[in-house]
ZAMARGU-4260 file (C-alpha; in steps of 0.2 Angstrom, whole numbers, plus 5000, padded with zeros to 4 digits):
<rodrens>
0) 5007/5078/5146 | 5022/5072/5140 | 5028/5071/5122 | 5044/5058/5119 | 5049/5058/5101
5) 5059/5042/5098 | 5071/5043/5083 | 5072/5029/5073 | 5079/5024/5057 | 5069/5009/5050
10) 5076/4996/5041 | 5065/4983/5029 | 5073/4968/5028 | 5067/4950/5023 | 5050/4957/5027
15) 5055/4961/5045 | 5053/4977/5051 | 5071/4982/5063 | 5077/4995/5073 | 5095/5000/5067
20) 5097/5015/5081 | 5085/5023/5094 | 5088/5038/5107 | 5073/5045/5117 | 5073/5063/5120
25) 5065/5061/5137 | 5059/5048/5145 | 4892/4892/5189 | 4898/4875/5194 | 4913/4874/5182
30) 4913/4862/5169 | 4927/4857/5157 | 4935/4851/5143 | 4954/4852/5139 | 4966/4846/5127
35) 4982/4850/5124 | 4995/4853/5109 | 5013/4860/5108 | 5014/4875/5096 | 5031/4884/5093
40) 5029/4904/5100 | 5042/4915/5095 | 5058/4906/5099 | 5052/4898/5115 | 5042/4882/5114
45) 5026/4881/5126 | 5012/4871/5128 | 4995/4876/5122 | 4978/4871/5133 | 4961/4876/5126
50) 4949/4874/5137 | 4930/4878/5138 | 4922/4884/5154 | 4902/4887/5159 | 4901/4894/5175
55) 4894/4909/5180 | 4908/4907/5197 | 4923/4908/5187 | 4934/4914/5205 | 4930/4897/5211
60) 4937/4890/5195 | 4953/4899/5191 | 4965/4888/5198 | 4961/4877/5186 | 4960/4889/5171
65) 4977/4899/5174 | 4993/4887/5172 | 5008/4890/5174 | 5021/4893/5158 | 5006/4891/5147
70) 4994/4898/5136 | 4976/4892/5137 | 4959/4897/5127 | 4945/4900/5137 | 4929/4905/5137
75) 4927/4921/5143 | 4911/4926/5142 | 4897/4925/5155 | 4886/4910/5147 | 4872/4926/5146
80) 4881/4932/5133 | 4874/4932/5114 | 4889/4927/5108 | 4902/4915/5115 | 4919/4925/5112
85) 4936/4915/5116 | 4953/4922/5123 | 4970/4916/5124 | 4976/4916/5144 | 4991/4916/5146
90) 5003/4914/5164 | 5022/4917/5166 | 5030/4899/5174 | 5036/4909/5190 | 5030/4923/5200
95) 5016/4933/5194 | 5015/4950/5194 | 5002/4960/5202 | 4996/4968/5185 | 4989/4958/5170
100) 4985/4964/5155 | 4971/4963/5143 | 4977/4963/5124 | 4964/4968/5111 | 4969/4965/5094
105) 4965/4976/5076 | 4959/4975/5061 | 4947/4989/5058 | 4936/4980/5066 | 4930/4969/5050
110) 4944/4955/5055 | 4959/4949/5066 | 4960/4938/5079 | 4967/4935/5099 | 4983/4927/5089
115) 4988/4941/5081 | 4996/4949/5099 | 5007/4932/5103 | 5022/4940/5100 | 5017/4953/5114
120) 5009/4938/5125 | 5027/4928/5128 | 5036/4943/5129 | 5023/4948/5146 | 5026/4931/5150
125) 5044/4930/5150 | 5042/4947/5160 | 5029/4940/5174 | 5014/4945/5168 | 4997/4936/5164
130) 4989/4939/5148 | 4970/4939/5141 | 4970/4943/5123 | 4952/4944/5117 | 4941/4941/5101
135) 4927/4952/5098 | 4910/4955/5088 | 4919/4960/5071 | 4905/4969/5059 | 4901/4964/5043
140) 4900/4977/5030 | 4888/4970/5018 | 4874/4964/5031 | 4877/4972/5047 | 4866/4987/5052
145) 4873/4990/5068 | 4883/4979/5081 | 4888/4994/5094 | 4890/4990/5107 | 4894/4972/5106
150) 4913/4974/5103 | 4915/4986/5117 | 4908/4975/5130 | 4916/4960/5126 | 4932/4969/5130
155) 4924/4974/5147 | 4917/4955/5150 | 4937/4952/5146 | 4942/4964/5159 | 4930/4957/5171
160) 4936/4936/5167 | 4954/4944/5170 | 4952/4951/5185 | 4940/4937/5193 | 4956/4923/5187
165) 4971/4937/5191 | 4963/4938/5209 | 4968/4920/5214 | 4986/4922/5209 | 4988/4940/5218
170) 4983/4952/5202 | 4974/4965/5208 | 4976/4980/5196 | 4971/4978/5176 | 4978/4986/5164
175) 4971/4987/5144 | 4980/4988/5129 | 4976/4989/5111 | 4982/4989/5093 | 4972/5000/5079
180) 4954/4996/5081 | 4958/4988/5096 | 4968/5004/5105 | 4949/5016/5101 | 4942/4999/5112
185) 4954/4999/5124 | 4952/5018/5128 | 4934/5017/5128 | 4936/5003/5142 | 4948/5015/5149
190) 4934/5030/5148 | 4917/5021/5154 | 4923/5012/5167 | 4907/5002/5178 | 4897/5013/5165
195) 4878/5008/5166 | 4876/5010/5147 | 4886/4995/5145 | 4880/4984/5157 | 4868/4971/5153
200) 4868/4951/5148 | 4884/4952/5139 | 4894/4957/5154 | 4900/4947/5172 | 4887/4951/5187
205) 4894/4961/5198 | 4912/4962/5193 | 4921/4979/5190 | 4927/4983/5170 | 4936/4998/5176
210) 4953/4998/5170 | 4970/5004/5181 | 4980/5011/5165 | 4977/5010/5144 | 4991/5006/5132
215) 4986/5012/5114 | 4996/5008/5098 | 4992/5018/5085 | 4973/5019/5087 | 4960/5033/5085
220) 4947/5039/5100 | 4936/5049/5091 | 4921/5038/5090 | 4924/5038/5070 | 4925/5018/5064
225) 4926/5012/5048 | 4910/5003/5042 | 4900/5017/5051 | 4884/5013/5046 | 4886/4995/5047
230) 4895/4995/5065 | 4882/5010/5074 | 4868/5009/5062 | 4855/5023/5058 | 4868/5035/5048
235) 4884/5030/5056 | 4884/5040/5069 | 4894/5037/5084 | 4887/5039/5103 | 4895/5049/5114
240) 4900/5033/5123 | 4910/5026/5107 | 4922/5044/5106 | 4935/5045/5121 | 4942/5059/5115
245) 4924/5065/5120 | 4926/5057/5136 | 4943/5059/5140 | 4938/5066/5157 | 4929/5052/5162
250) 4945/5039/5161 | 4953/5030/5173 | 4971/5029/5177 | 4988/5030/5164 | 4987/5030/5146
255) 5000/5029/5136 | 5001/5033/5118 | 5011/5026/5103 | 5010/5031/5088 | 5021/5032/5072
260) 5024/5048/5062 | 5021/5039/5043 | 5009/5029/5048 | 4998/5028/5032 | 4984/5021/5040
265) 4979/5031/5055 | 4988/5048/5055 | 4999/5052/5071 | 4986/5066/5073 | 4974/5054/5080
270) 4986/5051/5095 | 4991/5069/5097 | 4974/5075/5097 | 4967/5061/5111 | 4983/5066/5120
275) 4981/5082/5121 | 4963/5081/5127 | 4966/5069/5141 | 4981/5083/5146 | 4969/5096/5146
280) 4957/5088/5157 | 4973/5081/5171 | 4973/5067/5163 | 4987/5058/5168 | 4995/5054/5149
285) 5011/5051/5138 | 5013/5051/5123 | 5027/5044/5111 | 5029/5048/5093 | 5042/5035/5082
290) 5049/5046/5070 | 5048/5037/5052 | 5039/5022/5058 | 5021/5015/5048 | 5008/5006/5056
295) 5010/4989/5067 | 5029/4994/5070 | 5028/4986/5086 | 5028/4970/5076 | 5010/4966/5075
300) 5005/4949/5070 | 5021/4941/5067 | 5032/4928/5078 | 5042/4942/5087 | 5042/4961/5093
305) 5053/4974/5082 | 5068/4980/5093 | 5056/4996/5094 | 5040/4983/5100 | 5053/4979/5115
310) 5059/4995/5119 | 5041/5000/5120 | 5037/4984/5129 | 5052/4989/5142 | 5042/5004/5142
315) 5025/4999/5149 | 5032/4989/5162 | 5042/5004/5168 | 5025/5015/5168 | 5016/4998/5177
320) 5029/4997/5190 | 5027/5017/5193 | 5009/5017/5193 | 5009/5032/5181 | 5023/5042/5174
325) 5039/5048/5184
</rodrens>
């Protein structure tokens, strides 16, 4: 394993969050609707699709799902599903790279939304790559009594739509990346790969969720989740499927960690410690630790990334380009 500790001094300013200074120590039959509007993204202007789909033969209709230089809502759940669950696709206007990633927002699993990772989505873009970034089943505290394992599987139906659309443009490896609550789904993808105690209506029929690599920011993989009793049910407890750290080796391909050292939300322990683990076990792994940095400083849920957010963002294409670390 390898442990990077980026110093960095933090600067508040106008609400942004900047970096002033950074050294690294080491290194069916389709059917469909569509509309179109023009939104602003960042500082690059791009057309918006949203289109629904119902086909349960989504190959056959990803031509006319991914565009080129835009960012479309689909549908990107298998019509079996419970719950209909939309995504934002989005495709750089030239050539396409032959990993696309799926984004999986935070929010402690109670709230956020597939918008909250634009930022990240045109700067892939910019960068060649293809996009999916996901919504989920979010619990409700006061009247849930256990939604495991919806959330998780509509990740892996996400990983599945990915990979049956990416396929037609070339795509052939899937990497997962997640924010908070979204990096514990992204590393459970990442750990139960084609795992039958997943499978069932809310999933694509014979279409692989296994993952090529995991991205977590700031996340935690021990199977704890706020709203315990209302996301597992019964006393809270999490299944041994809902705790990476537990599963660690089990996963499949590269994970890198990032994680900030005063982050008041989720201690930087929660990194170390799943780090650690999937080192043990020959777990191919990095970790990086931003010294002084707090939750979301990758710039989360705003119009752009931090300077940090694209140094980082520099350094997942690096890792995707190697396949792993050098």
């Amino acid at each position: 394993m390898l442990v990077l500790a980026v110093m960095v001094a933090i600067a508040l300013l106008a609400g942004c969050v900047g970096r002033r200074s950074a050294t690294a120590t080491s290194s069916e039959r389709p059917t469909t609707t569509t509309t179109t509007t023009t939104t602003q993204a960042a500082s690059t202007v791009r057309a918006t699709t949203t289109t629904t789909t119902t086909t349960e033969d989504i190959g056959s209709e990803s031509s006319a799902v991914a565009v080129a230089g835009e960012c479309v809502t689909v549908t990107f759940t298998p019509s079996t599903a419970s719950v209909v669950q939309l995504a934002e696709l989005c495709t750089p206007t030239g050539a396409v790279e032959d990993t696309a990633i799926v984004l999986v927002h935070g929010g402690a699993g109670v709230s956020g939304s597939r918008t909250d990772l634009a930022a990240w989505q045109e700067w892939y873009a910019e960068h060649g790559y293809m996009t999916l970034s996901v919504d989920y089943a979010l619990v409700d505290p006061d009247s849930d009594d256990g939604i495991y394992p919806l959330a998780e599987q509509n990740v892996k139906a996400g990983v599945q739509y990915l990979r049956m659309v990416g396929a037609q443009l070339g795509v052939g490896s899937i990497v997962v990346q997640g924010n908070s609550a979204g990096a514990r789904l992204a590393a459970i993808a990442a750990t139960t790969g084609d795992d039958a105690a997943f499978a069932g209506d809310e999933l694509w029929d014979g279409v692989s969720d296994a993952v090529d690599g995991m991205v977590g920011f700031y996340g935690y993989y021990d199977g704890t989740q706020f709203n315990g009793v209302a996301y597992y049910g019964g006393d809270g407890a999490p299944p041994a499927a809902a705790a990476p750290i537990g599963n660690a080796a089990a996963v499949s391909g590269w994970t890198l960690l990032v994680h900030g050292t005063a982050d008041s939300i989720v201690g930087v322990s929660a990194s170390e410690d799943y780090a650690a683990t999937l080192g043990a076990v020959g777990a191919e792994v990095d970790l990086v630790e931003i010294q002084g940095a707090e939750h979301g400083l990758d710039g989360y849920d705003t119009a752009e990334l931090t300077a940090v957010g694209e140094q980082l963002a520099r350094m997942i294409v690096d890792t995707i380009h190697s396949d792993g670390f050098v």
